[in-house]
C-alpha atoms as one frame of an Amber mdcrd trajectory, in Angstrom:
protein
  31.754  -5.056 -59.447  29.120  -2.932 -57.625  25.637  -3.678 -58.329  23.058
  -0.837 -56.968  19.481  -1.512 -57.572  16.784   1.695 -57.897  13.639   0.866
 -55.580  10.710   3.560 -55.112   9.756   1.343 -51.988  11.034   0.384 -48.247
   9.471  -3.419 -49.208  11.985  -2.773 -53.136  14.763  -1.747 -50.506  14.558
  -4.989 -49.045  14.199  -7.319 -52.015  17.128  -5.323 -53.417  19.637  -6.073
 -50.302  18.254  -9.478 -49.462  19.445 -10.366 -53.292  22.765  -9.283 -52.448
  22.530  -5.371 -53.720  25.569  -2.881 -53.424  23.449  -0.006 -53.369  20.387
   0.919 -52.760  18.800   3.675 -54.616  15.573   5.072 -52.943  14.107   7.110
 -55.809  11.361   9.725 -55.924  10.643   9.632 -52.152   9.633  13.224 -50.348
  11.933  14.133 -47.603   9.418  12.737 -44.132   9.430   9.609 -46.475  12.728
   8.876 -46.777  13.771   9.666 -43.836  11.622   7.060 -42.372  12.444   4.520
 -45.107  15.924   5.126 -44.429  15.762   4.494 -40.671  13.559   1.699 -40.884
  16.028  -0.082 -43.913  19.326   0.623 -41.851  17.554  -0.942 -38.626  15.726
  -3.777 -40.155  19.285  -5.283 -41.864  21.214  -4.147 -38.910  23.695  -1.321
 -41.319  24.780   0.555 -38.520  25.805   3.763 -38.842  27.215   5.436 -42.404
  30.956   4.453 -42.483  32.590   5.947 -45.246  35.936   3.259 -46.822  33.699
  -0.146 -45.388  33.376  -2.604 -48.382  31.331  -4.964 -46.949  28.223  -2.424
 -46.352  25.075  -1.727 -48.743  24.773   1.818 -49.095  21.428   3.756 -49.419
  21.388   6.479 -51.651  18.531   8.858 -52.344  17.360  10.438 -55.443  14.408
  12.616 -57.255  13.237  15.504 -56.222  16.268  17.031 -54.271  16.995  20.628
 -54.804  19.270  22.762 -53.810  16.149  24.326 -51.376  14.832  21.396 -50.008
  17.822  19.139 -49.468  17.366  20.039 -45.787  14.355  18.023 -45.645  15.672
  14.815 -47.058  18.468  14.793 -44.299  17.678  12.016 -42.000  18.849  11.275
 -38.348  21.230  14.929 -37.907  22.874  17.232 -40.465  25.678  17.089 -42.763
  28.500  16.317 -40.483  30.728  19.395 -41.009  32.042  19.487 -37.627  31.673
  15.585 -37.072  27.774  15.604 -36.064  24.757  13.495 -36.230  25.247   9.898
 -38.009  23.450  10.295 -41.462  20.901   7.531 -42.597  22.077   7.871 -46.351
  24.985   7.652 -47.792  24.904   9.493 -51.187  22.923  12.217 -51.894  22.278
  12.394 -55.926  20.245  14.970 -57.842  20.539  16.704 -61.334  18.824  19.859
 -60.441  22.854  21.475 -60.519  22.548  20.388 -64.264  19.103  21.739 -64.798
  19.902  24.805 -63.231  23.029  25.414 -65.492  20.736  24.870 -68.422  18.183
  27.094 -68.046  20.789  29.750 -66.891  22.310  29.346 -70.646  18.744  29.844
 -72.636
């Protein structure tokens, strides 16, 4: 079982992983935020780098407020690594704005 714990704080973050969260889902932060957040989290608990297949890792995930135009800004540490680039600070990248944008394209 996987738990993952929604924080909309770096101090949340670390109340969530020192209780022995999964996941770690920074919610509603803007992109210069996170990206901070995120480095500061993955350096203060010693994460390492993302490592996709590890089991033994809390994952930080980011959500609220990513769009399909501003995703860019809530990259942190490199780019998408399309050609095996920068190390990314977070691990999933969730937003609904695919699902509102279907919606208002069938009204």
């Amino acid at each position: 079982m996987k738990i993952e714990v929604e924080v909309q704080s770096e101090d949340g973050a670390n109340e969530a992983i020192e209780a022995g969260a999964d996941i770690v889902m920074l919610d509603n932060f803007d992109g210069p935020g996170l990206q901070l957040a995120a480095s500061s989290i993955r350096s203060r608990w010693n994460l390492g780098a993302t490592s996709f297949g590890v089991s033994n890792k809390v994952l930080l995930e980011c959500s609220g407020g990513l769009t399909e135009e501003n995703v860019a800004s809530y990259l942190c540490n490199g780019k998408l690594p399309s050609g095996k680039s920068d190390i990314l600070d977070i691990d999933i990248y969730s937003t609904s704005a695919v699902h509102r944008k279907f919606f208002s394209l069938q009204n």
